[in-house]
C-alpha positions as CSV (number, residue, x, y, z in Angstrom):
1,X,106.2,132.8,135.7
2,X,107.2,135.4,138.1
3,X,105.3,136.6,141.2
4,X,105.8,139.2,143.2
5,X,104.2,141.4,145.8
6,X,103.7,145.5,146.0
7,X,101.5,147.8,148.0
8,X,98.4,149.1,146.6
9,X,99.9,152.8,146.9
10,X,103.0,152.2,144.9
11,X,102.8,153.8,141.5
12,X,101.9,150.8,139.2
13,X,104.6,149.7,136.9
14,X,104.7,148.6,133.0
15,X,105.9,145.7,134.5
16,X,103.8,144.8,137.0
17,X,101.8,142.3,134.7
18,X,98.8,141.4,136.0
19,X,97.9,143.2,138.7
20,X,95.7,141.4,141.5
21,X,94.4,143.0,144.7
22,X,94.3,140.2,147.1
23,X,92.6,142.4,150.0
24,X,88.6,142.1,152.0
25,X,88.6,145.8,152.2
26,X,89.5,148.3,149.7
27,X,92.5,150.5,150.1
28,X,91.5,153.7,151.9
29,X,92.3,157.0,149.8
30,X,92.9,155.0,146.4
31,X,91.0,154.9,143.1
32,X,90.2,152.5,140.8
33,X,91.5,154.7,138.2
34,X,95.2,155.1,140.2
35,X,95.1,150.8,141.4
36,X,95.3,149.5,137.6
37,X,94.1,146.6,138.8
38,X,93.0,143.6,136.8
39,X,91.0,141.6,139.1
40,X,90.2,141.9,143.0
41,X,90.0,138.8,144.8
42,X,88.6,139.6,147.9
43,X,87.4,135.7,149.1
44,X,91.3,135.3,149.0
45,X,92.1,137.5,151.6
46,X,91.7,136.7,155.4
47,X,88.2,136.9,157.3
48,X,87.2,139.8,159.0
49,X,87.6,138.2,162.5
50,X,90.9,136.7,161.7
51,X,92.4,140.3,160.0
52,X,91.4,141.9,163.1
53,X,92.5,139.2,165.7
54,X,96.3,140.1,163.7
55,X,95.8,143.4,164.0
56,X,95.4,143.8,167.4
57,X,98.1,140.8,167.9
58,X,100.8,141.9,165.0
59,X,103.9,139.4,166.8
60,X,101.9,136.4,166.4
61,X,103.0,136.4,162.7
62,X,103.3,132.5,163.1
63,X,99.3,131.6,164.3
64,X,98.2,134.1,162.2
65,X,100.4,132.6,158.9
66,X,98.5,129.1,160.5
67,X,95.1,130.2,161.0
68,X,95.2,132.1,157.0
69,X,96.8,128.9,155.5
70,X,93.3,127.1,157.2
71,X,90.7,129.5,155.7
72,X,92.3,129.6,152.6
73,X,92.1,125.7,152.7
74,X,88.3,126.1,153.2
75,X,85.5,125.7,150.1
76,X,84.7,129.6,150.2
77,X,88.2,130.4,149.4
78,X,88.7,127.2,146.8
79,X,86.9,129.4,144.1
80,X,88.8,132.4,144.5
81,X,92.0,130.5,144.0
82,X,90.7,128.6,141.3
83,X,90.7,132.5,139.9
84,X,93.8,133.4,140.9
85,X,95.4,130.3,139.8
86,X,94.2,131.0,136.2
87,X,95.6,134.2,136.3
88,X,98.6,133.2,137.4
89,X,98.7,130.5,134.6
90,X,97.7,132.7,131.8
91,X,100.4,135.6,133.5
92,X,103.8,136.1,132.5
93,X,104.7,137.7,135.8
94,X,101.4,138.3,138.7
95,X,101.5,140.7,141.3
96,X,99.6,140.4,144.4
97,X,98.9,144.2,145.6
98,X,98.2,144.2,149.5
99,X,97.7,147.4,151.3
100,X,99.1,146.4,154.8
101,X,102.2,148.6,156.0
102,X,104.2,145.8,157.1
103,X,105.8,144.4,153.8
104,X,107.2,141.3,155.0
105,X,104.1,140.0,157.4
106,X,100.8,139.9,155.7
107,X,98.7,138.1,154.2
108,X,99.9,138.2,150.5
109,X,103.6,136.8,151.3
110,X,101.7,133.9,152.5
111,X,99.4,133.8,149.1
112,X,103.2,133.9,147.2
């Protein structure tokens, strides 16, 4: 099973499979109608204090990958990737939609 990753305001694809928004906050300026999405697992995505200590720290890529990889090892977390696991099992390809900018540091290349 294939998974891969795309931001939430790239035109959704035929091929995307199932599509999985792995983000706290919705992303601004898109519709549920224009997302396609099939589920939205926000309890996987990083706190609120730990998104914004990134944000205002963007080169500390490492400590934040570290301090993500902790929450998600955390009991409110276990039952949102419980869920994602099941989709991913019941998927022939999964793709985990993010909204950040930065397409090779955030927080759903550390889900993959």
């Amino acid at each position: 099973m294939a998974i891969v990753l795309k931001r939430a305001y790239e035109k959704p694809s035929a091929t995307d499979g199932t599509r999985v928004l792995v983000e706290r906050l919705w992303p601004r300026g898109l519709t549920k109608e224009a997302a396609h999405l099939d589920a939205w697992l926000k309890d996987v995505a990083p706190s609120h204090e730990l998104r914004k200590w990134y944000h205002a720290r963007p080169r500390q890529w490492e400590a934040f990958r570290k301090r993500y990889l902790e929450e998600l090892s955390t009991a409110e977390a276990d039952s949102a990737l419980e869920q994602l696991y099941e989709l991913a099992r019941s998927a022939r390809k999964l793709t985990l939609v993010y909204a950040a900018r930065d397409t090779e540091h955030n927080s759903a290349t550390v889900l993959k």
